[in-house]
GUKOLTI-382694 format. One record per residue (C-alpha): x, z, y; residue number from 1. Coordinates in Angstrom, 2 decimals. Layout:
N
{{X,Z,Y},NUM}
...
END
This chain:
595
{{0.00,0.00,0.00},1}
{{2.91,-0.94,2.36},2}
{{2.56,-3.80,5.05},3}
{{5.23,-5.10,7.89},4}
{{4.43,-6.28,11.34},5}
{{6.58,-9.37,12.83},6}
{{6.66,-8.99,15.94},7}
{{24.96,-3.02,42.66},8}
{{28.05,-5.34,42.73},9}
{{31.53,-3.61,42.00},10}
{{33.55,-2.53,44.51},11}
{{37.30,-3.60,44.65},12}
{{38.31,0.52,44.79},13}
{{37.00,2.34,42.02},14}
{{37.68,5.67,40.54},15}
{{37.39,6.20,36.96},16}
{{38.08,9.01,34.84},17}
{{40.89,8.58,31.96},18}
{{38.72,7.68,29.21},19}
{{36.73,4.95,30.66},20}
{{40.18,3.48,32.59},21}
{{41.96,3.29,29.07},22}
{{40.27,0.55,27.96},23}
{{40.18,-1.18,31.64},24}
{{43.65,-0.76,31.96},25}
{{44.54,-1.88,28.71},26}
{{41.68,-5.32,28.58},27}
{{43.37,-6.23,32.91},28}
{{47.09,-5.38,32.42},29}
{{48.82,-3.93,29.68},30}
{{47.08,-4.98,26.54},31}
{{46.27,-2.23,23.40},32}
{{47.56,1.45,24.92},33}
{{48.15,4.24,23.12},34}
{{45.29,6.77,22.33},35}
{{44.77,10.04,25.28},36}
{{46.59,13.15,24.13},37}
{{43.91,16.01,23.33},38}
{{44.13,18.19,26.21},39}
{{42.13,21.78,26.98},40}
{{41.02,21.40,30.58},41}
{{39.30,24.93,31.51},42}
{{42.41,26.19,32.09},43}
{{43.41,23.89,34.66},44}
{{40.02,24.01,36.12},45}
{{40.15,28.06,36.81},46}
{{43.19,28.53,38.56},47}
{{44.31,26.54,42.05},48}
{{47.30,24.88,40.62},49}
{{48.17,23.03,37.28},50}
{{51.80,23.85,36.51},51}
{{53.21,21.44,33.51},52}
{{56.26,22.53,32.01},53}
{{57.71,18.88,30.21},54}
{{60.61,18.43,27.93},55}
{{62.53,14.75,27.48},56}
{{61.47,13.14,24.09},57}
{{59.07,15.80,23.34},58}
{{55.40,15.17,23.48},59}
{{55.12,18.88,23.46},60}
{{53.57,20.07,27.14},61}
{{52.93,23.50,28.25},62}
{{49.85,23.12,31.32},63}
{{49.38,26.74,32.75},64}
{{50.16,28.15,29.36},65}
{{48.58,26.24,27.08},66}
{{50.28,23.83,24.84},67}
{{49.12,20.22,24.90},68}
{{50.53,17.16,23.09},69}
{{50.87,14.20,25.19},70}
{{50.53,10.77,23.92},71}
{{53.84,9.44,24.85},72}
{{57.00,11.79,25.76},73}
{{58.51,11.50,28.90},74}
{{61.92,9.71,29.32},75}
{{65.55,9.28,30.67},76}
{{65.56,5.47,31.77},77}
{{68.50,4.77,33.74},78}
{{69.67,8.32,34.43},79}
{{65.98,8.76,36.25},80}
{{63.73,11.35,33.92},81}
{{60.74,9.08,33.56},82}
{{56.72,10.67,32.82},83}
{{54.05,8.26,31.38},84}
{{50.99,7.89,33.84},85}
{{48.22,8.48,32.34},86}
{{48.66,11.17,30.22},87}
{{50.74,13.24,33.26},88}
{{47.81,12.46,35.54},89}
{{45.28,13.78,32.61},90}
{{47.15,16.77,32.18},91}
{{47.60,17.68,36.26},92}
{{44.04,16.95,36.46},93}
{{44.41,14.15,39.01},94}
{{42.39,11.43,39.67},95}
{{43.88,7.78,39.08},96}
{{42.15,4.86,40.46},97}
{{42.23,0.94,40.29},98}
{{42.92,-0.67,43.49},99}
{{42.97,-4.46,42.46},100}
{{45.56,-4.78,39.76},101}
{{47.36,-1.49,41.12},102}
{{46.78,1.71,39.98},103}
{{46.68,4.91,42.66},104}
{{47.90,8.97,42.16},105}
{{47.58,10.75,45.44},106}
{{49.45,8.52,48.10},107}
{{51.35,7.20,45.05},108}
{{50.62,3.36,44.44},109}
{{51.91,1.55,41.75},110}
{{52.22,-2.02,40.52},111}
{{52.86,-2.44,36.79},112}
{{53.00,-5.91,36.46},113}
{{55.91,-5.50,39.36},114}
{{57.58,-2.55,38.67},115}
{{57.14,-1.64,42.11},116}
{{55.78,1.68,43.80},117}
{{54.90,2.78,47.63},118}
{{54.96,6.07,48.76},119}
{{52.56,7.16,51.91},120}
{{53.08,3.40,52.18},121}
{{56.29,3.27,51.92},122}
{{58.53,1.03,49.29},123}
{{60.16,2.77,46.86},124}
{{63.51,1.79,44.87},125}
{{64.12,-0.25,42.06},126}
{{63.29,1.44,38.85},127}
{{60.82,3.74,39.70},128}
{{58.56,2.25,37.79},129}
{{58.55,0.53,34.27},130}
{{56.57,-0.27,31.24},131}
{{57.50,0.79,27.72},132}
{{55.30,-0.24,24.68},133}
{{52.38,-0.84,27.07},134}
{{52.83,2.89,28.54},135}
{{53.22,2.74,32.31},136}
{{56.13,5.69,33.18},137}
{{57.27,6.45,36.68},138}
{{59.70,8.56,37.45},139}
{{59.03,12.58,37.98},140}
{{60.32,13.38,41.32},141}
{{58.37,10.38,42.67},142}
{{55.24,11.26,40.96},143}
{{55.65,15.12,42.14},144}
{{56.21,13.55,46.00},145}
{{52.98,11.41,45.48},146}
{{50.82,14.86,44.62},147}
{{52.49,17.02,47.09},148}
{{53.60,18.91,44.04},149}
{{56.55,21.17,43.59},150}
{{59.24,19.54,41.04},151}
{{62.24,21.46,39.69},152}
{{64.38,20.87,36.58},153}
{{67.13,22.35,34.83},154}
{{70.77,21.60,35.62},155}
{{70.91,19.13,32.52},156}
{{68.41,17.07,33.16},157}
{{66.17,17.86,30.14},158}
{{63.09,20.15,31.25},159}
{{61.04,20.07,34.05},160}
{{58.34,21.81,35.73},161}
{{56.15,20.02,38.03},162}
{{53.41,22.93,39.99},163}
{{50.49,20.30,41.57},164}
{{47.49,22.15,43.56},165}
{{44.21,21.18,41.57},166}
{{42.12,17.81,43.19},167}
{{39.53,18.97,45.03},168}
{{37.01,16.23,43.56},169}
{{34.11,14.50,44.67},170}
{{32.18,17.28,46.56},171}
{{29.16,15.52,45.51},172}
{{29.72,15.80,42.01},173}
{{27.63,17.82,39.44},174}
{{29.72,20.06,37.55},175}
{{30.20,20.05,33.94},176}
{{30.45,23.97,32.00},177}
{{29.88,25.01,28.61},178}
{{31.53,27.80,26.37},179}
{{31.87,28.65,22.87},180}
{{31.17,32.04,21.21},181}
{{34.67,31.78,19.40},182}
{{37.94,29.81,20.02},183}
{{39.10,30.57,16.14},184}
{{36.32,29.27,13.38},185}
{{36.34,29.06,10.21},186}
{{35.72,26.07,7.91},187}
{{31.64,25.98,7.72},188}
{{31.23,28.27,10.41},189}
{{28.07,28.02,13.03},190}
{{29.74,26.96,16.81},191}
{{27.52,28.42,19.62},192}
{{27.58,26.37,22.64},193}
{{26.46,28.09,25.54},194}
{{26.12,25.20,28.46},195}
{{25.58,25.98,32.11},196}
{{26.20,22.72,33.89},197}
{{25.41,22.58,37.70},198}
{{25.59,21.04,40.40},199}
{{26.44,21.82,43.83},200}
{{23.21,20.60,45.97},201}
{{21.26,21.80,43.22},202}
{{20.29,18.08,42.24},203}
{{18.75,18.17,38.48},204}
{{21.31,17.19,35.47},205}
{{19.57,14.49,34.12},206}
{{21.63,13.30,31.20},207}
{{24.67,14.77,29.19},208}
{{27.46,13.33,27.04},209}
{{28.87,15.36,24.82},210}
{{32.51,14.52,22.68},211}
{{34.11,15.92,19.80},212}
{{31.06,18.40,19.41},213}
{{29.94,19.55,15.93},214}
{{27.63,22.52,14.92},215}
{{30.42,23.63,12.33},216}
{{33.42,21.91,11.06},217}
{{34.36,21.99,7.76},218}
{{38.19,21.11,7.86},219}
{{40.90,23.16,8.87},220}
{{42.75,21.49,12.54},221}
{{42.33,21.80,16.21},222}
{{39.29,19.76,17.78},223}
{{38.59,19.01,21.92},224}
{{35.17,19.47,22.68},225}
{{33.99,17.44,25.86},226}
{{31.18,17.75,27.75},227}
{{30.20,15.14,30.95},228}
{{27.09,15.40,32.81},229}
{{25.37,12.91,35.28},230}
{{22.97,14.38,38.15},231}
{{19.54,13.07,39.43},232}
{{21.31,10.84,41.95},233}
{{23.57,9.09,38.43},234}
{{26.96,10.45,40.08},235}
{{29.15,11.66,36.74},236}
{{31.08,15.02,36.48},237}
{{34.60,14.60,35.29},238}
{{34.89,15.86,31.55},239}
{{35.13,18.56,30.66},240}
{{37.01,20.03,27.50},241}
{{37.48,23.30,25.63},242}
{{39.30,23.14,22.20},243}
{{38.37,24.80,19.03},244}
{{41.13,25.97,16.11},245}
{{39.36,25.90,12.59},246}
{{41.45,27.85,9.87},247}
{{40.99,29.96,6.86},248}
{{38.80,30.18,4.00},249}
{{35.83,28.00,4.41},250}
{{32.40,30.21,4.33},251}
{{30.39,27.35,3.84},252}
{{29.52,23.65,2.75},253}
{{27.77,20.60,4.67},254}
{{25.11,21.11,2.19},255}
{{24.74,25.44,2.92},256}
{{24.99,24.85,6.49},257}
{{21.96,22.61,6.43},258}
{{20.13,25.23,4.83},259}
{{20.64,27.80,6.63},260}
{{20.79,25.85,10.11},261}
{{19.45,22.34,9.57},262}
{{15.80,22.23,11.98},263}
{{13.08,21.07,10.11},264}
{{12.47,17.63,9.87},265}
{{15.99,17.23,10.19},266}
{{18.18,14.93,7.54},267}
{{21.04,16.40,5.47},268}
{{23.65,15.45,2.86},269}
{{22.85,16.17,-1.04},270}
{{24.78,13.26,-2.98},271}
{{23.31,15.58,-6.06},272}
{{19.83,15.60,-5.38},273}
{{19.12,12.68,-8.58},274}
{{20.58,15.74,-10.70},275}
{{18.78,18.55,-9.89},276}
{{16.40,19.27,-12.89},277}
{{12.17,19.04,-12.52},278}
{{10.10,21.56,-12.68},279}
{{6.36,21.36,-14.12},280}
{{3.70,21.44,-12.23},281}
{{0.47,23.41,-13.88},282}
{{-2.43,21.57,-13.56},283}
{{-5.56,24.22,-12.03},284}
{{-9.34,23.93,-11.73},285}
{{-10.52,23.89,-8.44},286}
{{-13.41,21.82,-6.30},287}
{{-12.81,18.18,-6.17},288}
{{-14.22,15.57,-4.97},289}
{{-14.50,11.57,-5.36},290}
{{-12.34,9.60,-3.06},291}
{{-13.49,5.95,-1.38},292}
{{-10.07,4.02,-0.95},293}
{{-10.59,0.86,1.34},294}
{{-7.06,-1.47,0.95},295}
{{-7.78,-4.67,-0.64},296}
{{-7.92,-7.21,0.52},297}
{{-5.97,-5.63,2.77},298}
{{-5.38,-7.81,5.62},299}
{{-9.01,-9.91,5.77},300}
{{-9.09,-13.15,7.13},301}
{{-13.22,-12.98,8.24},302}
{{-15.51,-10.31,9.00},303}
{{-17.29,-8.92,5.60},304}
{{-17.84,-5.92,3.64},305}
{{-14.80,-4.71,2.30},306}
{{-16.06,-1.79,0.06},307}
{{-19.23,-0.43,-0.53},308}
{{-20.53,2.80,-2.43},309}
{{-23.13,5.69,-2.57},310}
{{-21.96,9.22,-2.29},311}
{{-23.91,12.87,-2.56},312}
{{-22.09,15.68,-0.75},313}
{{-18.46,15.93,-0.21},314}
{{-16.22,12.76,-0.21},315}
{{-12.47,11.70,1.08},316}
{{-12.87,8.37,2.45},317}
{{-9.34,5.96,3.50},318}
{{-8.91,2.84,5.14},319}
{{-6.12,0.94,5.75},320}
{{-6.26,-2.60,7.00},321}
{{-4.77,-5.00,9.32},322}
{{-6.90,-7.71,11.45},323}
{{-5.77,-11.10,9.97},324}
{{-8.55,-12.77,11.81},325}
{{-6.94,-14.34,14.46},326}
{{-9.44,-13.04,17.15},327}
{{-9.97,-9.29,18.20},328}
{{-12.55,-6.95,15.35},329}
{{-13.08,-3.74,14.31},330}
{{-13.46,-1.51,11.47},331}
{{-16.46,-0.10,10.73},332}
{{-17.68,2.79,8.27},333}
{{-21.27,2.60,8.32},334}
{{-23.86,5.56,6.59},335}
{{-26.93,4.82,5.60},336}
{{-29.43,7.06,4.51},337}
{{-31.01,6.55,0.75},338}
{{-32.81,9.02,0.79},339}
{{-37.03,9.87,1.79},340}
{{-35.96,12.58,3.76},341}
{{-33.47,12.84,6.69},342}
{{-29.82,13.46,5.82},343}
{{-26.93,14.95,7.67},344}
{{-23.71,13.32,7.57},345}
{{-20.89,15.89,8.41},346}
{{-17.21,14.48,9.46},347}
{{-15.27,17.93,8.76},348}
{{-11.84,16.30,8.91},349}
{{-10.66,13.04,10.46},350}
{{-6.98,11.64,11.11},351}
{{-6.65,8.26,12.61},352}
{{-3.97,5.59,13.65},353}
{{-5.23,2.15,15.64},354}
{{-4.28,0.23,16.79},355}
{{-0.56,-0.51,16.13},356}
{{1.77,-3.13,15.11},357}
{{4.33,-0.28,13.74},358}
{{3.92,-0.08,10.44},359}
{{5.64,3.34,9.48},360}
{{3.54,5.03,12.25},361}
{{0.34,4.02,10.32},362}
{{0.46,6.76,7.76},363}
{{2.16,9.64,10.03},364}
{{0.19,10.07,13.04},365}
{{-3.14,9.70,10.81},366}
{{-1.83,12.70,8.74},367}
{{-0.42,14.65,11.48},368}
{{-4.55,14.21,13.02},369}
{{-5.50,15.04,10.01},370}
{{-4.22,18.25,9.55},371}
{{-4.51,18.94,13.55},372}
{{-8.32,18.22,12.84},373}
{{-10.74,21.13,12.85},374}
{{-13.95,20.50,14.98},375}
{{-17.04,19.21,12.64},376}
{{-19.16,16.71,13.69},377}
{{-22.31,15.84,12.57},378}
{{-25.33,12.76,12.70},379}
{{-28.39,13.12,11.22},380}
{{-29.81,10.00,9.56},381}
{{-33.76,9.39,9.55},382}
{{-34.76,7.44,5.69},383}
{{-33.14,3.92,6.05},384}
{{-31.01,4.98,9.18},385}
{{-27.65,3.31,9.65},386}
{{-24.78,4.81,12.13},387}
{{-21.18,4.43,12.35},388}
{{-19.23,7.18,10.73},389}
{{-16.30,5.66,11.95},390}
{{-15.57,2.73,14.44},391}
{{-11.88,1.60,15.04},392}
{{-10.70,0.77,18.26},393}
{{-10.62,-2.84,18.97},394}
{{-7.63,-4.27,17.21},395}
{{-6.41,-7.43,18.49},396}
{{-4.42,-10.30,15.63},397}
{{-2.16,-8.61,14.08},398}
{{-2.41,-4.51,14.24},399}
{{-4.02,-2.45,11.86},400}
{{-5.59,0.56,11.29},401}
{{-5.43,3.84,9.11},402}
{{-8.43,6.29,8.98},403}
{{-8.60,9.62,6.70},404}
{{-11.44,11.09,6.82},405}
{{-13.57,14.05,4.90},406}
{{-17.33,13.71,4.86},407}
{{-20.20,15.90,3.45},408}
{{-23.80,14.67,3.25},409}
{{-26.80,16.71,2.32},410}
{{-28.62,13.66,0.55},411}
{{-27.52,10.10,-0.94},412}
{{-25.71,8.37,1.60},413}
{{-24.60,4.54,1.40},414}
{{-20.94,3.84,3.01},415}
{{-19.84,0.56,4.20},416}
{{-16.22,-0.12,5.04},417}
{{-16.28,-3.63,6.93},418}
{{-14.06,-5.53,9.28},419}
{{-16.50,-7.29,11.91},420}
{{-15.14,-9.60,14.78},421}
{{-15.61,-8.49,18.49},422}
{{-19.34,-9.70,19.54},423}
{{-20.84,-8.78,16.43},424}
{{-22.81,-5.80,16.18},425}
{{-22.94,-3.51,13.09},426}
{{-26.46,-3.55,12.32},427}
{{-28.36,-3.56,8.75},428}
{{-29.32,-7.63,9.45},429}
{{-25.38,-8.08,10.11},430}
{{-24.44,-6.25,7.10},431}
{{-26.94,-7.96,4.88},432}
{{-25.66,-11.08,6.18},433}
{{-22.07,-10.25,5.29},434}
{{-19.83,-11.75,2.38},435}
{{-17.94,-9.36,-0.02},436}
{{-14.55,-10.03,0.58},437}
{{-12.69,-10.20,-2.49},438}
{{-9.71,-8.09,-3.68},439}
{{-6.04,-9.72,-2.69},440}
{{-4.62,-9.11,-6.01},441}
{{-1.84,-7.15,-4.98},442}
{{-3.71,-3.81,-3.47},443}
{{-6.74,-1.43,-4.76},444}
{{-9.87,-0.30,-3.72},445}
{{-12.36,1.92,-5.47},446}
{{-13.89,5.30,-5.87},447}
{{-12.01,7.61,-7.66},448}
{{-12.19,10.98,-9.18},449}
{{-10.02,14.03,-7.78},450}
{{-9.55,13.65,-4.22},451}
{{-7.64,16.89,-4.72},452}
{{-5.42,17.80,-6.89},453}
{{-4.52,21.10,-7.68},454}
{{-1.45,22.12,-9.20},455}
{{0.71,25.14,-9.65},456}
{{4.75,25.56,-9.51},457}
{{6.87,28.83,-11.03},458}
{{10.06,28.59,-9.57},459}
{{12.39,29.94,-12.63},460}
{{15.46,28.13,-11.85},461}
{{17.33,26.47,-8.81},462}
{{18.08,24.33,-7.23},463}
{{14.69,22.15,-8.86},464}
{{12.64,19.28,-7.97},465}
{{8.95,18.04,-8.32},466}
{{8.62,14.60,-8.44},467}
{{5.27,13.06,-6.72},468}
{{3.74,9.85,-6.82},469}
{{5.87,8.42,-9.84},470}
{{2.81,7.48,-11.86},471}
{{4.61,9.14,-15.17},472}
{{5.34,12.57,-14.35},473}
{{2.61,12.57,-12.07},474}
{{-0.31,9.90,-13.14},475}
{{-2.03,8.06,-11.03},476}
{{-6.30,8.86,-10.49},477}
{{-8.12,5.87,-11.78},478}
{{-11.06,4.41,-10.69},479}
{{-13.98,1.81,-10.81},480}
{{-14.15,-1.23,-8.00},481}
{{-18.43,-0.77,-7.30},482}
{{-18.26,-4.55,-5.92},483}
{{-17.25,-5.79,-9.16},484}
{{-17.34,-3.18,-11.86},485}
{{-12.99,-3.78,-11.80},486}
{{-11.63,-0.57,-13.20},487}
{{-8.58,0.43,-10.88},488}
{{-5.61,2.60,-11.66},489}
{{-4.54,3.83,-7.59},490}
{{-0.98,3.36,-7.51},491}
{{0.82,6.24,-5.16},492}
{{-2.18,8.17,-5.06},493}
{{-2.79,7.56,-1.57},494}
{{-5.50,9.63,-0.20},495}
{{-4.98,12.35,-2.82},496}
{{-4.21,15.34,-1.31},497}
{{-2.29,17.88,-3.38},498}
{{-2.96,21.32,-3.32},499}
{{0.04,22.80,-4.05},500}
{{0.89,26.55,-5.19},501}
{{4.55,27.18,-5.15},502}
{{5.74,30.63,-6.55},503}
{{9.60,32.81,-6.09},504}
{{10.17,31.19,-2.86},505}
{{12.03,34.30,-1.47},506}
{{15.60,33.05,-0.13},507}
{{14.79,29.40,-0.71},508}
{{14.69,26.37,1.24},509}
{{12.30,23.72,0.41},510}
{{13.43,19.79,1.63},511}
{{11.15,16.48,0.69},512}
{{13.41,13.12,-0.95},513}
{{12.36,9.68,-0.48},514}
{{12.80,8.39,-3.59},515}
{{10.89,4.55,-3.01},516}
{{12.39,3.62,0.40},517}
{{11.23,4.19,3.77},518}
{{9.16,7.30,3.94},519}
{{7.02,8.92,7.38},520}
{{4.96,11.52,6.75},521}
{{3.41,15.56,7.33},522}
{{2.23,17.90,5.38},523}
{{0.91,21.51,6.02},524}
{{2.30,24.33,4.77},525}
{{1.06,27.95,4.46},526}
{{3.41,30.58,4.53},527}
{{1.80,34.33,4.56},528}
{{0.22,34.37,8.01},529}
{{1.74,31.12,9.16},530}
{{0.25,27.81,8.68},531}
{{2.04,24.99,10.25},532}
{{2.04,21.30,10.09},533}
{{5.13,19.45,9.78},534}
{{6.64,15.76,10.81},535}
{{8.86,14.27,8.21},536}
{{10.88,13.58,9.24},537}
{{11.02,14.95,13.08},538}
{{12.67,11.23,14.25},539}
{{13.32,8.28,12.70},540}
{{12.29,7.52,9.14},541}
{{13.59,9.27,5.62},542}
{{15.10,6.47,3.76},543}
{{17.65,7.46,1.35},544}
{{17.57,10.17,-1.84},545}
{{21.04,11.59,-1.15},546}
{{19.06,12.45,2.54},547}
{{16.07,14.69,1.83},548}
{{14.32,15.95,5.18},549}
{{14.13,19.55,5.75},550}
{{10.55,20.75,5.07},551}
{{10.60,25.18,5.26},552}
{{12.59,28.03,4.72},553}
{{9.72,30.25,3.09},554}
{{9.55,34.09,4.33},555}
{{7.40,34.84,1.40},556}
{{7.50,34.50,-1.73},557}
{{4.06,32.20,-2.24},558}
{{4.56,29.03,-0.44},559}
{{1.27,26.62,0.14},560}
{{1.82,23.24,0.60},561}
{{-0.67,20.50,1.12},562}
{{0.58,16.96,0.66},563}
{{-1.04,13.74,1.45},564}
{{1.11,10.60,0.51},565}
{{1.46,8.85,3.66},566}
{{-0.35,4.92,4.01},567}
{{2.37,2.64,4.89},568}
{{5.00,4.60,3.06},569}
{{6.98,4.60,0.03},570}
{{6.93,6.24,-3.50},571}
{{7.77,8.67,-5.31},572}
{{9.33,11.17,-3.42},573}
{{10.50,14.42,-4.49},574}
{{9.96,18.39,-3.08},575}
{{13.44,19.86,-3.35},576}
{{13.93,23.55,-3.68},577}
{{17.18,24.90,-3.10},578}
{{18.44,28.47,-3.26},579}
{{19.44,30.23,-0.12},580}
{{21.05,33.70,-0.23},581}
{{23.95,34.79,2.28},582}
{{27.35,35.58,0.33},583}
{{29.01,38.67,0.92},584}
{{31.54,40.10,2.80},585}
{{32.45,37.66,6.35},586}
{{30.42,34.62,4.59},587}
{{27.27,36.47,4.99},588}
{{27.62,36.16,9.01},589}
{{24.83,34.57,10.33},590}
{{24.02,33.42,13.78},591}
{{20.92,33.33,15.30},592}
{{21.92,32.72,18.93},593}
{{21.82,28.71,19.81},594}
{{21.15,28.35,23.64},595}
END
């Protein structure tokens, strides 16, 4: 039961920050450049001056303290102790712009191509600048003059300490901040990032950018974490960067991280979800009810009747067509009254979706209605009365439609699913005057026993999996087509809803697998006082096994579940339950705090 739907000029100065001039730089003058050297910027960015303490041939830098590693090492070229660029001006926390094909530090201009500099203006001599394996380097004393910075070295030559006040920056800036509740993790360990961005007008911060940022890592290094923001008026912060040290024994995996910290509807790794053994499900005897399923054919070419039956009391009743008509029509599910006596027709639950071209949207916002529904509604039909249960919006060529709905009726009620084209009106002459469309060979329709099914779940041993909508381990309801006497096996058991009873939930967390394809759905779950309806997933669609969707972490130990497959979707898919207890000792620590 799846369908698709076909359907201001730059300025010659500009000022960039390092990471978006490295590949400027590199595409206008210098070809591929070396990567940007990780570098902690807070503590630059809380004192008034940067002092960088640099060594010849050692990429090893020391900025207020802090070690860094640049990308290239500084040089002796000629006698002259030469830094690279970039990663000097990245370090000091100076801005470097692009004037033409000349690059600017301070009142420092360069001219790579040339080799030449100007200080304040002024030319500078021979040698001052130069280009080594596409690294632009310019010698230290000139590069201290061009910042106003104090420059000393020792008496060989070999170290030197260059002391440059920090920029002021754009004073129009928004200002990017954010912390960490640790600088030491270890592997599988929760980060807390605590952000407090601002900016100085008080404009809003409209968009971030975040680098380098993971909830945990779960291998042992160092890691920069970068944050830039943009305010209401699109001018950028510069980055900003804190770094992170990950060491020791690990205290947890991608997969126990999820569980414990994944949000639900969220995605996670599980390569060994295919191997977790099922669990049975024990049938139990509770009211059901017949259920009217309206899919075949399921994209009708001319108005008609697409299914027809009587029902008495309670009934599920599903639609799920798209107007192949090539002019705009409805759907239609009319009631009409068998009876001698009036009837009422009750609509105690209704989800819908029309119109829309978006296939996986069909299925999930008609369950996510459905569930949401609980105002009844209610017309009362005089002997021979007709009225609209249901009436689609118009849907023009090519959308479609999904209706759920739950109906009780105090008499014998006829129900007519029909597509009609716009002008036509849904009266008993029109509907008398209709064709019975006939089935497209490739979808059902039908009446079939045990709208609900009802089934029971002992948790004994985990992790486990119960496998819906297979047709083995969980048959599909069968069925009679009243239009021509077909019998029909529903494949998917769309429309079914399963009541489900899950017991020893306690410290377990419950995830749903596609197993078909593309899956969008919701179901509702009942948790001891808490009854909640969930998107699966929360964006996107669920597509792959090794990928299950985080469903509920259960606080008692009866979970309730109730599961509709979802029109437009894929089957089977699997409910996952996975054990969730906290280790002892420092792998128990868990954090609740996430700003």
């Amino acid at each position: 039961m799846r369908f698709a739907f076909r359907f201001p000029p730059p300025t010659k100065l500009r000022s960039f920050s390092l990471p978006r001039l490295r590949p400027l730089f590199a595409a206008l003058l210098l070809g591929a450049a070396p990567s940007l050297p990780p570098f902690s910027a807070q503590a630059a960015q809380y004192v008034g001056s940067v002092q960088l303490l640099l060594s010849v041939d050692q990429t090893t830098a020391y900025a207020n303290g802090q070690t860094v590693t640049l990308g290239a090492a500084p040089r002796n070229v000629g006698g002259r102790v030469m830094l690279p660029l970039r990663e000097t001006a990245a370090v000091l926390e100076q801005p470097l712009t692009v004037v033409g094909t000349q690059l600017q530090l301070g009142r420092l201009l360069v001219a790579p191509q040339s080799g030449q500099a100007w200080l304040a203006g002024a030319a500078q001599e021979a040698g001052s600048v130069t280009t080594i394996g596409g690294v632009v380097y310019v010698s230290a004393r000139l590069l201290a003059d061009g910042l106003g910075a104090n420059f000393s070295a020792d008496g060989a030559g070999r170290q030197l300490t260059i002391t440059a006040l920090r920029s002021g920056g754009n004073p129009l800036a928004p200002q990017a901040r954010f912390s960490t509740d640790k600088t030491v993790y270890a592997p599988g360990e929760r980060v807390v990032y605590t952000e407090y961005s601002f900016d100085p007008d008080g404009a809003n911060i409209t968009s971030r950018r975040w680098s380098g940022n993971q909830d945990a890592f779960f291998k042992p290094g160092v890691y920069t974490v970068s944050l830039q923001v943009t305010n209401a008026r699109g001018v950028q912060s510069a980055p900003f960067s804190r770094t992170i040290r990950v060491e020791g024994a690990a205290i947890d995996t991608p997969l126990g991280y999820a569980l414990k910290y994944a949000d639900l509807g969220d995605a996670f790794p599980d390569p060994g979800v295919l191997n977790y053994p099922s669990v049975y499900a024990q049938p139990v005897q509770r009211e059901s009810f017949p259920l009217l399923f309206s899919d075949s054919p399921e994209a009708p070419r001319q108005s008609g009747v697409l299914y027809q039956d009587t029902v008495a009391g309670r009934s599920r009743l599903l639609a799920y067509h798209l107007n192949a008509l090539g002019r705009p029509a409805r759907l239609y599910i009319m009631a009409r009254n068998l009876e001698a006596r009036p009837v009422e027709v009750r609509s105690e639950r209704l989800g819908e979706t029309a119109p829309t071209r978006v296939e996986g949207q069909l299925g999930q916002v008609t369950l996510l209605e459905y569930f949401a529904s609980n105002a009844t509604h209610s017309l009362t039909l005089a002997p021979g009365e007709l009225a609209a249960a249901y009436a689609s919006p118009t849907l023009s060529p090519g959308s479609g439609v999904n209706v759920l709905q739950d109906l009780t009726t105090t008499g014998r009620v006829e129900l007519t699913f029909m597509m009609l084209e716009e002008g036509l009106p849904p009266t008993l002459q029109v509907i008398q005057q209709l064709p019975y469309l006939p089935l497209d060979g490739r979808h059902q329709r039908g009446t079939f026993d045990g709208a609900v099914r009802s089934l029971r779940v002992n948790l004994t041993r985990l992790p486990a999996r119960l496998v819906i909508g297979d047709g083995l381990t969980d048959p599909a309801v069968t069925g009679v087509d009243r239009l021509t006497g077909q019998p029909m096996r529903l494949l998917g058991n769309y429309g079914v809803l399963y009541d489900l009873e899950v017991n020893g939930t306690a410290d377990t967390a419950v995830a749903l697998s596609p197993r078909g394809g593309l899956y969008r759905g919701a179901m509702n779950i009942q948790d001891g006082p808490i009854n909640q309806t969930i998107k699966l997933p929360r964006t996107g669609n669920a597509l792959q096994p090794e990928q299950p969707v985080l469903l509920w972490r259960p606080d008692s130990n009866r979970l309730n579940i109730d599961f509709v497959p979802s029109s437009g979707s894929n089957l089977p898919i699997s409910l996952v339950f996975y054990p969730v207890r906290s280790p002892e000792g420092n792998a128990g620590l868990f954090k609740t705090y996430q700003p």
